[in-house]
KOLTORLUM-726513 format. One line per field, with one value per residue (C-alpha): residue in one letter; x, y, z. Coordinates in pm, 1 decimal. Layout:
% residues N
res [a  ...] $
x [X  ...] $
y [Y  ...] $
z [Z  ...] $
% end
This chain:
% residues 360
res [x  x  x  x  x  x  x  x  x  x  x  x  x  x  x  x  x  x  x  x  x  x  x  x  x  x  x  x  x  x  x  x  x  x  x  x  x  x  x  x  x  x  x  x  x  x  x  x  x  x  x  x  x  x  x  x  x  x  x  x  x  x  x  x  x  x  x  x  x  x  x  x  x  x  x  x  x  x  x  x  x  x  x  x  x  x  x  x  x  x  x  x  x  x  x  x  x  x  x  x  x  x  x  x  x  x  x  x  x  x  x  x  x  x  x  x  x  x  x  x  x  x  x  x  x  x  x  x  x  x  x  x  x  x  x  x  x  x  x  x  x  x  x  x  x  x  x  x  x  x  x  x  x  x  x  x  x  x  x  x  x  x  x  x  x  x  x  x  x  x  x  x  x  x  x  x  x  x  x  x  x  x  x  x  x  x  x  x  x  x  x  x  x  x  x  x  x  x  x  x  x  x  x  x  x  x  x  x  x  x  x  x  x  x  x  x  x  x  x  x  x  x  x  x  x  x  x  x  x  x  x  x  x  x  x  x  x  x  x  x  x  x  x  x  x  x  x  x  x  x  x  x  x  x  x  x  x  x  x  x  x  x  x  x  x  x  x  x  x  x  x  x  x  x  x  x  x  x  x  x  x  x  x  x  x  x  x  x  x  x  x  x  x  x  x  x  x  x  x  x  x  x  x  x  x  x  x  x  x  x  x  x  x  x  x  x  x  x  x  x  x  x  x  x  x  x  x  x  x  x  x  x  x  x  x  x  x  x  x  x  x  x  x  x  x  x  x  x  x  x  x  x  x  x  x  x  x  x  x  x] $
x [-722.6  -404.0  -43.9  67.1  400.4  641.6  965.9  1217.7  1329.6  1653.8  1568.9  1321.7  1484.9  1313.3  966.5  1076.3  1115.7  824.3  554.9  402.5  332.2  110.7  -290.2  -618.5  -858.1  -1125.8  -1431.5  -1532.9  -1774.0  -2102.3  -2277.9  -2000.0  -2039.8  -2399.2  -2394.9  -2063.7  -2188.6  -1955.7  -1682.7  -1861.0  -1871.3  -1802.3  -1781.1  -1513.1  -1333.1  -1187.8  -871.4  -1049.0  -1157.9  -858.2  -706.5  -374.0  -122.9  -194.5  140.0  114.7  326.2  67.1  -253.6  -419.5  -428.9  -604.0  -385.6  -396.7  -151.5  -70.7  -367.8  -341.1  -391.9  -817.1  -764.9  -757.0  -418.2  -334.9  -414.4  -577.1  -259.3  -138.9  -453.6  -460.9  -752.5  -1125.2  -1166.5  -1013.7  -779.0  -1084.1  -1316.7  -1065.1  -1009.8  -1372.4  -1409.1  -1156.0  -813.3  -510.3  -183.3  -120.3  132.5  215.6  480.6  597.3  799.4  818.1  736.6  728.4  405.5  325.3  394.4  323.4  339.1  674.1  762.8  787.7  873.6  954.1  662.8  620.7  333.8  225.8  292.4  264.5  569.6  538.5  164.4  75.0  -188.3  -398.2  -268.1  44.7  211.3  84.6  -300.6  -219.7  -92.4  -387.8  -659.3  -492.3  -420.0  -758.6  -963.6  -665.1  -828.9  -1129.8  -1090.2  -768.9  -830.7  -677.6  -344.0  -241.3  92.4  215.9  434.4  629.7  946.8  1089.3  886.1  1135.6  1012.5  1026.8  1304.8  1256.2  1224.1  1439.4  1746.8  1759.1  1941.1  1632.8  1409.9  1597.0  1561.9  1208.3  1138.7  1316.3  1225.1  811.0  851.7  1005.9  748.0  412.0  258.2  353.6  241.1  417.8  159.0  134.1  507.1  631.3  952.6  974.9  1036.1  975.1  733.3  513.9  155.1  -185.7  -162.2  115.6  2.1  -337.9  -321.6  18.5  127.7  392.4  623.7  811.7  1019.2  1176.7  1425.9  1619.0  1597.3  1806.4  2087.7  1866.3  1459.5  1292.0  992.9  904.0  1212.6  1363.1  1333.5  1601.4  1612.0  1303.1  1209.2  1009.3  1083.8  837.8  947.4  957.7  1178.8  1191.0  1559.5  1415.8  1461.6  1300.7  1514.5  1400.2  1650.9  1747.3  1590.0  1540.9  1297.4  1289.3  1003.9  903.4  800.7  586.9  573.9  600.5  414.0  513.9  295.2  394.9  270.7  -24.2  19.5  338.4  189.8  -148.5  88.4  368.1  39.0  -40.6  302.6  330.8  -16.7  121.4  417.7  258.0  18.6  318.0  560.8  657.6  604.9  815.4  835.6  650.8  497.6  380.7  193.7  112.2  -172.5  -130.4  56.3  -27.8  -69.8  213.1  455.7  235.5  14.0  -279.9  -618.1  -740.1  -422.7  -424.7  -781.2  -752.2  -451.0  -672.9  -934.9  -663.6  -537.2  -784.3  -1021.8  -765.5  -664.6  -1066.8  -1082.4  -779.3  -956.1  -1303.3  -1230.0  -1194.0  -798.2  -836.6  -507.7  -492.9  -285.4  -270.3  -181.6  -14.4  8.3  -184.2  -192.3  -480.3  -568.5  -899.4  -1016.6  -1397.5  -1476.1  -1695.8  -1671.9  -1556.0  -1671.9  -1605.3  -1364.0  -1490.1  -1218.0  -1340.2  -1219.6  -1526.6  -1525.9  -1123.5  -1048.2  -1345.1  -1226.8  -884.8  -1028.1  -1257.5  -923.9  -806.1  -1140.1  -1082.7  -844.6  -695.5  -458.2  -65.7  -46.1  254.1  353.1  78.9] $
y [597.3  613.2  528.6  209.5  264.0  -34.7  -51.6  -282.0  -354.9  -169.6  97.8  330.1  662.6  541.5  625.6  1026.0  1097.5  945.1  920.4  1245.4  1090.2  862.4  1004.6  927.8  1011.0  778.4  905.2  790.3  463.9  607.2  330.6  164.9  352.7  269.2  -148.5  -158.9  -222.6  -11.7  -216.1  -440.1  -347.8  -677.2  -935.0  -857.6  -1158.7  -1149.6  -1348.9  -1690.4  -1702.9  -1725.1  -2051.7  -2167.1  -2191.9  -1792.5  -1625.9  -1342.4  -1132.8  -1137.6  -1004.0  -668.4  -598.3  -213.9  -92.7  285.1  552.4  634.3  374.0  477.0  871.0  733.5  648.1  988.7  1248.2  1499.0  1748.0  1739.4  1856.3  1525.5  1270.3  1109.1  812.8  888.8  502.6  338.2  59.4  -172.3  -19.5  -38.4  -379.2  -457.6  -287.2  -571.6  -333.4  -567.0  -394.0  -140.6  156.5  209.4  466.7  366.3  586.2  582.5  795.8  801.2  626.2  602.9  275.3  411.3  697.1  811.4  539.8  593.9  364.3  415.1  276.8  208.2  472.3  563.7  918.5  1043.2  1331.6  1497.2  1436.7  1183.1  901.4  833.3  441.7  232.9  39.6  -261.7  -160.0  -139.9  -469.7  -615.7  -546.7  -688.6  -1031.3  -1030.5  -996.1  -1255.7  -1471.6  -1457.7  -1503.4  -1713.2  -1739.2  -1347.8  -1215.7  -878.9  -713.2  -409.9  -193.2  27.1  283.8  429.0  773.2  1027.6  1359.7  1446.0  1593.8  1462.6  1064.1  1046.4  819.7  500.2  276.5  336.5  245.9  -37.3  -206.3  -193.6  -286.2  -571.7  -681.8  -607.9  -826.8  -1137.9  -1031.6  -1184.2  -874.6  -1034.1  -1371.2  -1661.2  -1771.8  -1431.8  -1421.6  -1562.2  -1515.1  -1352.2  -1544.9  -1391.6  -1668.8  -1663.1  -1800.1  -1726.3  -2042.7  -1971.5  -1657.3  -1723.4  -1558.7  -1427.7  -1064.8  -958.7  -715.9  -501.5  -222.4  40.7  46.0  -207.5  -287.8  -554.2  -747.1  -972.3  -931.6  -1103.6  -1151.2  -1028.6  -865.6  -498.7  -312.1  -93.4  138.4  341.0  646.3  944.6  1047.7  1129.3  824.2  577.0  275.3  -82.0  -149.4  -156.3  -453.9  -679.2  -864.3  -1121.4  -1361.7  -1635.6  -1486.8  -1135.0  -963.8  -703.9  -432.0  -195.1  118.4  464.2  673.9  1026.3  1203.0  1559.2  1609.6  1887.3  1792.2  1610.0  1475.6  1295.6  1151.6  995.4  876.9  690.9  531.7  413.5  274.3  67.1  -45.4  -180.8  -306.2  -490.5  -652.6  -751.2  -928.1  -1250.4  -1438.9  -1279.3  -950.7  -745.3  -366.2  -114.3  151.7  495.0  687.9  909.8  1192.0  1558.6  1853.5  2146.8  2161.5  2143.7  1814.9  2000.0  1834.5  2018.0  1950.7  1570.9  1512.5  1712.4  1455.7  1167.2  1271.8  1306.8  993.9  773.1  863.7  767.5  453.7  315.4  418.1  234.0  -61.3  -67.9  46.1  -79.2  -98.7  -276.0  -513.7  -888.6  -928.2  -782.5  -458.2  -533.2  -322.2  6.8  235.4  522.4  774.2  835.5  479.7  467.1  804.4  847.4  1232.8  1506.9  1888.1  1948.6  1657.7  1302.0  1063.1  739.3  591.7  326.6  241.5  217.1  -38.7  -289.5  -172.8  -326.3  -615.5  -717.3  -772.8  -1044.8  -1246.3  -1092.7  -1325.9  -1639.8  -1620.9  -1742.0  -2059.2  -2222.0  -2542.0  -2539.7] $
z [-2681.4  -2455.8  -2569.6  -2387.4  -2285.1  -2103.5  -1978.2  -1953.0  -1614.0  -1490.2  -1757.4  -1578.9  -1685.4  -2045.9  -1823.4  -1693.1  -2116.1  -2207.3  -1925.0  -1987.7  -2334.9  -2162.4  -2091.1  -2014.0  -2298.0  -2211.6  -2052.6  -1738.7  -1770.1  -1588.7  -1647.6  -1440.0  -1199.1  -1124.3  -1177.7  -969.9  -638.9  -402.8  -189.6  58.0  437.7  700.7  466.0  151.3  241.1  -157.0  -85.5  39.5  -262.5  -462.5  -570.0  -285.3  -565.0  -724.2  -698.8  -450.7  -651.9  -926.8  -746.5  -735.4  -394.9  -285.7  -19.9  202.1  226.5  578.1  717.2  1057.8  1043.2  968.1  1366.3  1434.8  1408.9  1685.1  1403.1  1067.8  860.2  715.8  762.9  442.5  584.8  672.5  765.9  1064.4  1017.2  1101.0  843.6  560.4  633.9  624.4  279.9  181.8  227.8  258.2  190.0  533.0  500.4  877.4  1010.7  1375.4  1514.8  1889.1  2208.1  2590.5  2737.6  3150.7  3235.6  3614.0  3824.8  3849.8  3523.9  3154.7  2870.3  2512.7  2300.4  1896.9  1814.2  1421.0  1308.5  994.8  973.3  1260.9  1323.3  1586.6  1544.9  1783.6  1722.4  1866.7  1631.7  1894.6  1828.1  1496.3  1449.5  1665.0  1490.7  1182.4  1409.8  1548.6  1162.2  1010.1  1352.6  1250.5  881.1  791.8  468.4  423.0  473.9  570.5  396.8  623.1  445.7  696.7  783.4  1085.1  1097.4  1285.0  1206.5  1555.2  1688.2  2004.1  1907.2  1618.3  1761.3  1501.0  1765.2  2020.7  1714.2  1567.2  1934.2  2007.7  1661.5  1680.9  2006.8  1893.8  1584.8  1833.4  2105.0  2160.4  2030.6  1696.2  1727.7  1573.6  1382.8  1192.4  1077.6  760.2  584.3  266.7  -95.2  -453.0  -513.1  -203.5  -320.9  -176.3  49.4  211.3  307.0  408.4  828.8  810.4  778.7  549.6  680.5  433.1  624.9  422.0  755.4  836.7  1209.7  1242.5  1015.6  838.5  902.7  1226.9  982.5  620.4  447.9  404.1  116.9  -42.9  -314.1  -253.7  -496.0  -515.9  -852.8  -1134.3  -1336.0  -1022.6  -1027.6  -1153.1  -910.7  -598.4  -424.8  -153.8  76.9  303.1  520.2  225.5  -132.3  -295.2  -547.8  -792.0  -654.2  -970.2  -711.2  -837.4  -491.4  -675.4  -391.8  -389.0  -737.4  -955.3  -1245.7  -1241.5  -1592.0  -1522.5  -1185.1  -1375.2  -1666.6  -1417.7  -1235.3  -1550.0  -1655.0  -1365.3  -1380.5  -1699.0  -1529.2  -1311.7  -1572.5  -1743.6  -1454.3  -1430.7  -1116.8  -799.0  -912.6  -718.8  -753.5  -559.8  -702.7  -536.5  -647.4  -304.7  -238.9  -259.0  -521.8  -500.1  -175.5  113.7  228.2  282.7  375.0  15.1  -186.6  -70.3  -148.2  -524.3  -566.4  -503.2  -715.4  -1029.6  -976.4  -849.6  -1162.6  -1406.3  -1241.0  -1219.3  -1559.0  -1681.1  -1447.5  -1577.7  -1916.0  -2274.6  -2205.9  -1873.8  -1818.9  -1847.6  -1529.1  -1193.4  -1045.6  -767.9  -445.3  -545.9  -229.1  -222.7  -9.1  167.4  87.9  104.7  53.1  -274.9  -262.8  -8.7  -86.1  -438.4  -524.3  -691.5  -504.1  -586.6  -270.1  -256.2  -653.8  -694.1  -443.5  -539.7  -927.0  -787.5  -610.4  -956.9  -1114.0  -943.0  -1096.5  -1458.1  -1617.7  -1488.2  -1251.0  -1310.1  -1087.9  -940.3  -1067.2  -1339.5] $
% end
């Protein structure tokens, strides 16, 4: 049976000595596997059915790595989707990571205007930042008993678009535009419940665009360490949480990537209300994002994590934000990525054990 291992918040250098401590012994539950039915298609409308006054901070909520390469990429170095954004949404997807950088578009014949457009790096979606947001809008339309949480950053990779000023202004002026409609905005608070976000879309920007946040907040204090951090912070415009954050995505040792998954799944089972996590099992084996070394990485990870899940050791709380790459994908050549079981394995947790309510 795996050790347990928590840690105190503001003390996450206890997790780079002793997260390697931390494995996954327990086989994988093939019996599982086969009464599980695989996430729904068109109708995983999960959230409606959770009670107004659930603290959003407390759910398990599947999420994908770099949504909008699934889209389609100029190239196939750096897609880390196989689903479009509307696909992962119908498989009952909610968290977004999006990367808007920008770029010149034809606004005429002799006229050209700087856009928002999703990269990943250097590689180009085949998605604007405005499509993007759209087909969020449009499903939150037609289902308002959902919300949406985008999770974003000024992508600049390319030397040619890479001036933060330019960036800062359109994403400001998008965010106050009718392209963001009014009645998808909300502010962010620690304590947000389920009600209050039922047809909004949280925006948390890992850039900060403005002074204070035209919707959502900023976060600060990102890592990519082994160990991950429990300091990061969320900032909206009048309150502030704690964010415990695992994004170790460069993955030289595969041990100490499963094992920090695992402590923050812990973490996160563990919170009180308004302290949020977000929990990476993406990212890439050795020094190059590869299409193979990407996929291997998902198969490590995403095993261990449906096993912790679905297994004898399963958590009595939730997970939180737990981004995944390849989301819907059951198996790709010779790798077992569990991108179908994982995110329904996240979404059964929210029904598991009762919820923390607010005000009871």
């Amino acid at each position: 049976m795996r050790k347990s291992i928590r840690i105190i918040a503001g003390a996450a250098f206890v997790l780079a000595a002793a997260s390697c401590e931390k494995t996954l012994d327990e086989p994988i539950n093939e019996s599982a596997q086969e009464t599980r039915a695989l996430t729904k298609s068109g109708d995983n409308n999960w959230i409606t059915q959770l009670p107004d006054n659930a603290y959003a901070s407390q759910l398990s909520i599947p999420g994908t790595h770099d949504a909008a390469t699934g889209d389609g990429t100029v190239f196939s170095l750096g897609k880390t989707q196989s689903l479009s954004l509307q696909e992962q949404w119908d498989m009952g997807i909610r968290a977004f990571d999006l990367r808007p950088g920008y770029k010149k578009v034809r606004k005429g014949l002799f006229k050209y205007e700087n856009e928002l457009h999703i990269y990943h790096g250097i590689v180009e979606t085949k998605t604007s930042f405005r499509k993007a947001v759209q087909v969020l809008s449009d499903n939150l339309a037609a289902n308002p008993g959902e919300f949406a949480i985008i999770i974003m950053r000024f992508e600049n990779d390319s030397p040619l678009y890479n001036k933060r000023d330019v960036w800062n202004s359109l994403m400001s002026s998008f965010l106050t535009s009718s392209d963001f409609p009014v009645e998808r905005r909300i502010d962010f608070r620690p304590d947000l419940t389920v009600g209050e976000l039922r047809g909004k879309i949280l925006v948390l920007s890992r850039d900060a665009y403005a002074s204070t946040p035209s919707t959502g907040a900023f976060v600060s204090g990102w890592s990519h360490s082994e160990s991950g951090t429990t300091s990061a912070v969320i900032s909206g415009k009048n309150a502030s949480a704690t964010l415990q954050l695992q994004d170790y995505y460069s993955v030289g040792n595969k041990e100490c990537k499963i094992a920090s998954i695992l402590n923050f799944a812990d973490l996160a089972a563990g919170a009180e209300p308004g302290v949020w996590t977000i929990n990476h099992t993406s990212g890439y084996v050795g020094k190059i994002g590869s299409d193979l070394s990407i996929k291997q990485n998902a198969e490590n990870n995403n095993i261990a994590i449906y096993n912790y899940l679905t297994g004898s050791s399963k958590p009595c709380g939730g997970t939180g934000i737990i981004l995944l790459d390849h989301a819907g994908i059951h198996s790709s050549g010779p790798f077992d990525i569990y991108g179908d079981l994982l995110p329904q394995a996240v979404i059964d947790n929210n029904f598991a054990f009762p919820l923390r309510l607010k005000g009871e």
